[in-house]
C-alpha positions as CSV (number, residue, x, y, z in Angstrom):
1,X,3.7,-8.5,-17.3
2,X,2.9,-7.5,-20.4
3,X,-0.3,-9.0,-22.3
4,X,-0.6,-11.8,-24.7
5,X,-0.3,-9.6,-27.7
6,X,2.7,-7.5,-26.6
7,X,4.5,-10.7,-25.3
8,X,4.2,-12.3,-28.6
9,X,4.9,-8.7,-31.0
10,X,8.4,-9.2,-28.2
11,X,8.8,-12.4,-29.0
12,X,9.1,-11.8,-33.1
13,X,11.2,-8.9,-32.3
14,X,13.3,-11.3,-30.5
15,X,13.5,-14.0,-32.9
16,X,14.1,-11.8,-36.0
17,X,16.4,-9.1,-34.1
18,X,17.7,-10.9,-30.8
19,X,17.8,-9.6,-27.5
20,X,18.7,-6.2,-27.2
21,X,19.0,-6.2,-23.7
22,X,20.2,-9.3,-20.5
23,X,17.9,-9.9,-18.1
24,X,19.2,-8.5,-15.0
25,X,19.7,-11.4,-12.6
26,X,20.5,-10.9,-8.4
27,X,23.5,-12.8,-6.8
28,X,20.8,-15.5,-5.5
29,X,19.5,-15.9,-9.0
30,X,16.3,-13.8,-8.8
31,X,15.2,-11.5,-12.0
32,X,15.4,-8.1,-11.3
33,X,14.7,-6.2,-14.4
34,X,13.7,-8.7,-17.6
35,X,10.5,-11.4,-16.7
36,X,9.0,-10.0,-19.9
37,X,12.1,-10.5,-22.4
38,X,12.6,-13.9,-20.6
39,X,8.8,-14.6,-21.3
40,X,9.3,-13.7,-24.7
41,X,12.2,-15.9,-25.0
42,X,10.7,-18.6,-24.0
43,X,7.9,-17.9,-26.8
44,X,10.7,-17.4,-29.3
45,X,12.4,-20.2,-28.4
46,X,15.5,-18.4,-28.0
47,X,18.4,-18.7,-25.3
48,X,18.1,-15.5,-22.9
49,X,20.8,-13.7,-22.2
50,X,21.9,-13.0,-18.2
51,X,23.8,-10.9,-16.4
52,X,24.1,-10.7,-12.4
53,X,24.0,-7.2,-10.8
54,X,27.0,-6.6,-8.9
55,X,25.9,-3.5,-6.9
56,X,24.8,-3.8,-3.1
57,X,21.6,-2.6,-3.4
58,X,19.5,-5.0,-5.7
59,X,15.9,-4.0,-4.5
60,X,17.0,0.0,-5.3
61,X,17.8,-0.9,-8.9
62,X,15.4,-3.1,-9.9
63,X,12.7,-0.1,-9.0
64,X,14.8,2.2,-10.5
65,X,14.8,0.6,-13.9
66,X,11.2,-0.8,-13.7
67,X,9.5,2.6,-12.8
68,X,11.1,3.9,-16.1
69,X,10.1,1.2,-18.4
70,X,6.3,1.0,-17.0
71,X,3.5,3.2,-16.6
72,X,3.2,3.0,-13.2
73,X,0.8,5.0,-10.4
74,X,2.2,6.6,-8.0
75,X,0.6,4.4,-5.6
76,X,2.2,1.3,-7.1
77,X,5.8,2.9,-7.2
78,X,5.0,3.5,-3.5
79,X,4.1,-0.5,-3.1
80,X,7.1,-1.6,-4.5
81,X,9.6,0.8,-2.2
82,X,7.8,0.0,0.7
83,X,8.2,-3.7,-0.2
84,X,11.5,-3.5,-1.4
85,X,11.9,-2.0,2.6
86,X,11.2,-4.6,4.2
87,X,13.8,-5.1,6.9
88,X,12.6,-9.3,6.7
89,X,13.2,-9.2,3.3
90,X,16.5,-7.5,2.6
91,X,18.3,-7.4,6.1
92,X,21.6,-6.1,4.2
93,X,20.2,-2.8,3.9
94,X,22.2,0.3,6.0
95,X,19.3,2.1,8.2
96,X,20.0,5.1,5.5
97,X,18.5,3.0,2.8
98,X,15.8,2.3,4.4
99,X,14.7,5.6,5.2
100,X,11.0,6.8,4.5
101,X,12.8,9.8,2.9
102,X,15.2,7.5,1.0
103,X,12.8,5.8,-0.3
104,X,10.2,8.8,-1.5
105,X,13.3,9.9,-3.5
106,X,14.3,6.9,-5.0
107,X,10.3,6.3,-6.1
108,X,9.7,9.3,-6.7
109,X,6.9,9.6,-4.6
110,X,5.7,11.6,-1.9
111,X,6.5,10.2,1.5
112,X,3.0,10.1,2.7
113,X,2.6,7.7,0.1
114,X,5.1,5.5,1.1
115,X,3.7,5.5,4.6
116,X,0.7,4.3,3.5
117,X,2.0,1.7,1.5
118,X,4.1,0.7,4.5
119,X,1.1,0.0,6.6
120,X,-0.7,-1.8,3.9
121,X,2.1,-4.3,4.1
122,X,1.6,-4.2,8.0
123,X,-2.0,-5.2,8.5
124,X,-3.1,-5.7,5.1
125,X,0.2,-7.3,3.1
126,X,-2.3,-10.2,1.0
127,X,-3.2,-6.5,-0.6
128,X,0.3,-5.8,-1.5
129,X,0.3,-7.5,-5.1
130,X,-2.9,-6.1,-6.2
131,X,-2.0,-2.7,-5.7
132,X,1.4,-3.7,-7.5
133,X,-0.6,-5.5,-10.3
134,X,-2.3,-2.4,-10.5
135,X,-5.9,-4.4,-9.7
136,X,-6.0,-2.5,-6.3
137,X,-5.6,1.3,-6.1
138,X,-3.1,2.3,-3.3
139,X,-6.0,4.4,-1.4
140,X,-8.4,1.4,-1.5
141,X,-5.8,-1.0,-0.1
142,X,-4.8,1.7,3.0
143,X,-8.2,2.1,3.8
144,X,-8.6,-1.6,3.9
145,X,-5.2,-1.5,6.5
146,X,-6.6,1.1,8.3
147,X,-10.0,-1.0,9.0
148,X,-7.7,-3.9,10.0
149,X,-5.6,-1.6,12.6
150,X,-8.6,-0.2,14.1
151,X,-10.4,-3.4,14.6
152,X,-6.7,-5.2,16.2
153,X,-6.6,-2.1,18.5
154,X,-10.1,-2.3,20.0
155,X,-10.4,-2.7,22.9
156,X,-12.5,-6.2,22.8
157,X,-9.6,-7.5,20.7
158,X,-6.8,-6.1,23.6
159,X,-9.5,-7.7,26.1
160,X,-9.1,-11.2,24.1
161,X,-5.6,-11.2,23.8
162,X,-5.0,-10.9,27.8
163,X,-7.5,-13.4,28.4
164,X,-5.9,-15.7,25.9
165,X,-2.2,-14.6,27.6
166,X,-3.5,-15.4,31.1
167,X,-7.4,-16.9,31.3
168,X,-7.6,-16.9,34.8
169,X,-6.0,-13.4,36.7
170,X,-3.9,-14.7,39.7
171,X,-5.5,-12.1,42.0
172,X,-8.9,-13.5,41.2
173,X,-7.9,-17.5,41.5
174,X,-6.9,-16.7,44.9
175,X,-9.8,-14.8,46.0
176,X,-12.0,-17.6,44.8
């Protein structure tokens, strides 16, 4: 979002010139491109203007159309692929869109980026939005994931989970 200053220079632009440009709206009602001009609307006191995107591949267009009208890290644009990936979020999406490769091109980023944003999401995904915000560089976050893999594949933590599964071995209860 933009800050207090910049919302409100949109919002006079708004008021005295109108609104250049709908906010960009998905078939479930969700704002793809716009949550600034609709902000600023709201400052105005203006009526935003809405359109619904009609293509079939929602999450591809709203990072193509934010990455150009931000300043975004590399890391960031890697974030917001790998989320827009998500298989739980948007089942709807052919295996080809949701391609490592695919994705890197459509972001603009390398693929080892996006592979590292994809297993931020994995074992550290509250870290997600920060590096998105831009509060949390993308290396800081992965690092943190990586941490969090380690310690889930240790082997006191596979030791825990079999004695949570089963605490009491069926060869042993019989022996004893």
């Amino acid at each position: 979002m933009l800050d207090d200053d910049e919302l409100r220079a949109l919002a006079d632009d708004i008021l005295e010139l109108g609104q250049h440009h709908p906010i960009v709206l998905d078939a479930d009602g969700r704002i793809l491109d716009g949550r600034n001009r609709l902000k600023a609307c709201e400052i105005a006191g203006v009526e935003p203007v809405y359109v619904t995107y009609e293509g079939n591949s929602p999450s591809a267009y709203a990072l193509s159309v934010n990455s150009r009208h931000r300043h975004l890290t590399k890391g960031q644009l890697a974030m917001i692929a790998a989320k827009a990936r998500s298989l739980s979020e948007h089942p709807e999406r052919s295996p080809s869109e949701q391609s490592v490769r695919s994705l890197s091109e459509q972001a603009g980023v390398s693929t080892g980026r996006i592979t590292q944003a994809a297993m931020v999401l994995r074992y550290a995904p509250l870290l997600a939005d920060a590096v998105i915000k831009g509060t949390k560089g993308l290396n800081e976050a992965y690092a943190t994931a990586q941490e969090i893999k380690a310690k889930e594949n240790s082997a006191e933590a596979q030791l825990a989970r079999l004695r949570e599964e089963d605490p009491e071995p069926t060869g042993l209860s019989r022996a004893i």
